[in-house]
C-alpha positions as CSV (number, residue, x, y, z in Angstrom):
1,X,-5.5,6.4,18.4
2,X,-6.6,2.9,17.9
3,X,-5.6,-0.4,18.1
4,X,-4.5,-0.6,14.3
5,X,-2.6,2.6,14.2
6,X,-1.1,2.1,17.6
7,X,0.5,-1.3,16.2
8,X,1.8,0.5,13.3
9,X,3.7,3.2,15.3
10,X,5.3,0.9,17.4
11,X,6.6,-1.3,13.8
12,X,10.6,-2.6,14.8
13,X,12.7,-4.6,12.0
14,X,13.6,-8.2,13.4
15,X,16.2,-9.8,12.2
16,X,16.6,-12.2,15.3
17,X,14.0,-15.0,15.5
18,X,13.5,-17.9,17.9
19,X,13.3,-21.5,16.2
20,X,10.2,-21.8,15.4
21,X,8.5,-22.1,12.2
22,X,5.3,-20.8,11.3
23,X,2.3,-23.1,10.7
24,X,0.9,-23.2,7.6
25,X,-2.5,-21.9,8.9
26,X,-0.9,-18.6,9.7
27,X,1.2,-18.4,6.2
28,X,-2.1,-18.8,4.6
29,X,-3.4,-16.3,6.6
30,X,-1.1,-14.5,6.0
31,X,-1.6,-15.3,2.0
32,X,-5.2,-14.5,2.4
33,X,-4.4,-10.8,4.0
34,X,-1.9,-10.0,1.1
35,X,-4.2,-11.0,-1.4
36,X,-7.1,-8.3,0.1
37,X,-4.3,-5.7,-0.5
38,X,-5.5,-2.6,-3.3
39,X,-4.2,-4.4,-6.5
40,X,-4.2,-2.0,-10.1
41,X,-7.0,-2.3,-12.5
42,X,-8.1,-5.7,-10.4
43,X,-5.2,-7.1,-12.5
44,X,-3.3,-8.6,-9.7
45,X,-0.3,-8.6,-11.3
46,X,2.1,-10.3,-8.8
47,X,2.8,-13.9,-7.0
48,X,3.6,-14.8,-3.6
49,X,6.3,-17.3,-3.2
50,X,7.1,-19.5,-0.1
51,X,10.4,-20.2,0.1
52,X,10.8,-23.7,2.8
53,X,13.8,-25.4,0.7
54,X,16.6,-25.0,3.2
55,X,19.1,-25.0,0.5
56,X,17.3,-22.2,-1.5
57,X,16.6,-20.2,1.8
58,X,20.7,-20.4,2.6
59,X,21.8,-19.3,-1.1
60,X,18.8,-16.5,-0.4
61,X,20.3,-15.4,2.4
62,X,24.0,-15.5,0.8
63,X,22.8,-13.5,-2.0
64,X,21.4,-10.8,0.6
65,X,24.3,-11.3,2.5
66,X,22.1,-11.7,5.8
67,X,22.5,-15.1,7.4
68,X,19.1,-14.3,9.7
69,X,17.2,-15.3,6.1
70,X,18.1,-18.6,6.5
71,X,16.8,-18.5,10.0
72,X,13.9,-17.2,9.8
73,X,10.4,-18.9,10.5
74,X,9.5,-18.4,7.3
75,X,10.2,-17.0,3.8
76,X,8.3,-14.6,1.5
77,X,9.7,-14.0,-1.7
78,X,7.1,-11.2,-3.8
79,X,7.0,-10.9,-7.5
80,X,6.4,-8.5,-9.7
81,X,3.9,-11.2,-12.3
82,X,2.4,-10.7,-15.8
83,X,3.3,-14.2,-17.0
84,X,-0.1,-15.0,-15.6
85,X,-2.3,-12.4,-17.5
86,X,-0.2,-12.7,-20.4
87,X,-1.2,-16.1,-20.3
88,X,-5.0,-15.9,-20.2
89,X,-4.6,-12.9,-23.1
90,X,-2.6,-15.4,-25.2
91,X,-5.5,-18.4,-24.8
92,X,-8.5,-15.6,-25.5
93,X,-6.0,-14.8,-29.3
94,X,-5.3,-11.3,-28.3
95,X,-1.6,-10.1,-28.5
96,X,0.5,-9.9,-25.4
97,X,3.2,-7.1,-26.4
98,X,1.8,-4.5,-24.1
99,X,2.8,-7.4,-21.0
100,X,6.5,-6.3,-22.0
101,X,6.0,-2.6,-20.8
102,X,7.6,-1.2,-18.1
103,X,4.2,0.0,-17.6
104,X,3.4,-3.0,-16.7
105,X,6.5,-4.3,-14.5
106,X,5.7,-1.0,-12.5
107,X,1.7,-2.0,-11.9
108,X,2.8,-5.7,-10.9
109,X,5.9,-4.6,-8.7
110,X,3.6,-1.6,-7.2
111,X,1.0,-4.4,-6.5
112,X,3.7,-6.8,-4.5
113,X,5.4,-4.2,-2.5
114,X,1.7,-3.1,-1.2
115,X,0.7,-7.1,-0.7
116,X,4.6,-6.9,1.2
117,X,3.2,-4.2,3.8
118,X,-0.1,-5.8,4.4
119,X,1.7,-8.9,4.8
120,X,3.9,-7.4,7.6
121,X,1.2,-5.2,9.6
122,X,-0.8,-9.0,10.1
123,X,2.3,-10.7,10.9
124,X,2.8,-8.2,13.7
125,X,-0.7,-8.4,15.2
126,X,-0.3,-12.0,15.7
127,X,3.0,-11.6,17.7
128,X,5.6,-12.2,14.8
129,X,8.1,-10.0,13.9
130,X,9.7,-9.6,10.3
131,X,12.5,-7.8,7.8
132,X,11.6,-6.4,4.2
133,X,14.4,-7.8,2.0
134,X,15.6,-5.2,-0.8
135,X,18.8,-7.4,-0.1
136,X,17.3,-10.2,-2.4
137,X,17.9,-8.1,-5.3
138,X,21.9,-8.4,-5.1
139,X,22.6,-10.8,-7.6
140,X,18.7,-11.1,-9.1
141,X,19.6,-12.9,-12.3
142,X,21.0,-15.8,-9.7
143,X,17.7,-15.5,-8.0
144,X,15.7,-16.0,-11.1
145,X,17.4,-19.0,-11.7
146,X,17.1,-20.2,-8.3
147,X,13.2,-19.5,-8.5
148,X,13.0,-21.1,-11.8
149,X,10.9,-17.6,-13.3
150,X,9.9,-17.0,-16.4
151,X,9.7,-14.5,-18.7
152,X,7.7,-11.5,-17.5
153,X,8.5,-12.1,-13.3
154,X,10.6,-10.3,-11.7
155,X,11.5,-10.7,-7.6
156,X,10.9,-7.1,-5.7
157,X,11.0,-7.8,-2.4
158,X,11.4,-10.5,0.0
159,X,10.3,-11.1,3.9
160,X,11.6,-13.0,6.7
161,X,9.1,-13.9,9.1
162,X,9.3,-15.3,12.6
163,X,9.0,-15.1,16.4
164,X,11.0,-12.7,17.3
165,X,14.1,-12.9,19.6
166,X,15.3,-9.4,20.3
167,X,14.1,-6.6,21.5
168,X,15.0,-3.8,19.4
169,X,14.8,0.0,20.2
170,X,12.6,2.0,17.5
171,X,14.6,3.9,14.9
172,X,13.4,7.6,15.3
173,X,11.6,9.1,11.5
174,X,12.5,11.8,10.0
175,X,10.3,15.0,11.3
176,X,7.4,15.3,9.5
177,X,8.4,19.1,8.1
178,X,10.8,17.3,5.9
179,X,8.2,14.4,4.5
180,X,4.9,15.7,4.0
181,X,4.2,18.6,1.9
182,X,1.0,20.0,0.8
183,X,0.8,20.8,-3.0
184,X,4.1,21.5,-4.2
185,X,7.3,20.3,-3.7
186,X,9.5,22.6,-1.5
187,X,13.1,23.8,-3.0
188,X,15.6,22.3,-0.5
189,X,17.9,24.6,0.7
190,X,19.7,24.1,3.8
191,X,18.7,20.7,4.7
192,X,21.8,19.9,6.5
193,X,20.3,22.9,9.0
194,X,17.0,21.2,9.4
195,X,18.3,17.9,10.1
196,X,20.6,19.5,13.4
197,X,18.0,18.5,16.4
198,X,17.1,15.0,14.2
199,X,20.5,14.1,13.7
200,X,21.1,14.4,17.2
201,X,18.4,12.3,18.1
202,X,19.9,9.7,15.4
203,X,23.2,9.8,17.3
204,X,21.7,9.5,20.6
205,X,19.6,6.5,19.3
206,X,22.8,4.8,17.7
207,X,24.9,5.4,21.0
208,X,21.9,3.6,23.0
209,X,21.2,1.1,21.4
210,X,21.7,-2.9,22.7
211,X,23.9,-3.7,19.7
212,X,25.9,-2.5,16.9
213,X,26.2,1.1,18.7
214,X,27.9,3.8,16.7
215,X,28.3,7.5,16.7
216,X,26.6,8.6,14.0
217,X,24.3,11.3,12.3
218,X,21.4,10.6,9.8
219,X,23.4,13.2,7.3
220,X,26.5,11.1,7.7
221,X,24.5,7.7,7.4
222,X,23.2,9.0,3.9
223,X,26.0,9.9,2.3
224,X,28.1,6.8,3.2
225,X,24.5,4.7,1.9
226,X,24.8,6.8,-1.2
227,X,29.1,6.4,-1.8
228,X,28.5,2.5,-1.8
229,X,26.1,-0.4,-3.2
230,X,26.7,-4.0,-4.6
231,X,27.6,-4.5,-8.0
232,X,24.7,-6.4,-9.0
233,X,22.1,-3.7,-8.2
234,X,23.5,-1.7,-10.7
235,X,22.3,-4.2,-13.3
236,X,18.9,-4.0,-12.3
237,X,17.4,-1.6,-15.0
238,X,19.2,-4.0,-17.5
239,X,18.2,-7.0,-16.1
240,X,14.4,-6.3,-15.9
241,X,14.3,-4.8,-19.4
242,X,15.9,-8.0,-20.3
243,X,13.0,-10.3,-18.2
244,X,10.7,-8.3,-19.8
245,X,11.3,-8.2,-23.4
246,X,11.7,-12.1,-23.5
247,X,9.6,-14.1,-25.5
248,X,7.2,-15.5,-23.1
């Protein structure tokens, strides 16, 4: 155990923050950590937006249906980016058709959801607490617009930032029999059995908890999760086939 990993098993979701913004010396550290991240082929296929407009932070947050967005110290919105290199392949006469691959969405949206965890392990060693926003994807062709994107971006993931205000007890994992296999992939059968001494810990955890306390198992909480979703993120395969294929 070590300082690092230590800090990593003790991760908590806020979603509470104190009013305080961050400075911009620690958003540019924060920049600078993200941009250290593994990236694919050294392409660096993704961009890093701050989001400080409180109008655009409040629609964010509406979108995500999470008013603590709004509130937060600061904004990350990450983006899945070949309008960059499509750019610089355009200027040296080469085509760009290949920039309208999923191949490619999938390198740049890999490259901005690793840049999103780097981001949050520094933000957490220098006392901040934070949220990872799949929530931004909701109504995505309104965020597009909002963010003014073109052709070949695509938002993946956002991040609200802050100090945090709460005190949050740690969601228990899932044991580790269930996530790490070695070699092949097992055949489930009987998971519902597997999950009996987990679930009660999930129930005991919900039941504890400071806030929002509920009775409820981890097999229970995944197949309500998996009965509902919002409209828009049904769209999504459409949407980023569209974002893609446009003329850049």
């Amino acid at each position: 155990m070590n300082s690092v990993i230590e800090l990593q098993l003790k991760h908590k979701t806020i979603r509470k923050f104190k009013d305080k913004e961050l400075d911009e010396t620690t958003v540019s550290q924060l920049v600078e950590v993200a941009q250290h991240t593994a990236t694919s082929n050294y392409a660096q296929s993704y961009t890093i937006m701050s989001i400080t407009d409180e109008k655009k932070k409040k629609r964010i947050a509406e979108i995500g249906r999470q008013p603590y967005i709004a509130e937060a110290g600061h904004l990350f919105i990450l983006l899945s980016d070949q309008a960059r290199n499509a750019k610089i392949v355009e200027e040296s006469g080469e085509s760009t058709d290949i920039f309208s691959s999923f191949d490619k969405f999938l390198i740049g949206a890999t490259d901005a959801i690793l840049a999103a965890q780097n981001i949050v392990v520094a933000a957490e060693s220098l006392g901040l607490g934070g949220v990872l926003l799949g929530s931004i994807l909701n109504q995505v062709d309104e965020l597009t617009q909002l963010l003014e994107l073109p052709p070949l971006v695509v938002p993946v993931l956002g991040i609200a930032l802050g100090y945090p205000d709460q005190e949050p007890q740690q969601k228990p994992r899932l044991p580790e029999k269930l996530v790490h296999f070695e070699n092949t992939y097992p055949k489930w059968e009987n998971v519902s059995e597997q999950l009996v001494e987990y679930d009660s810990t999930v129930t005991n955890y919900y039941n504890a908890r400071d806030s929002n306390k509920r009775i409820e198992t981890f097999a229970q909480m995944i197949t309500q999760w998996s009965q509902t979703t919002h409209p828009g993120r049904l769209k999504m395969l459409t949407y980023i086939q569209a974002q893609e294929l446009a003329k850049y």
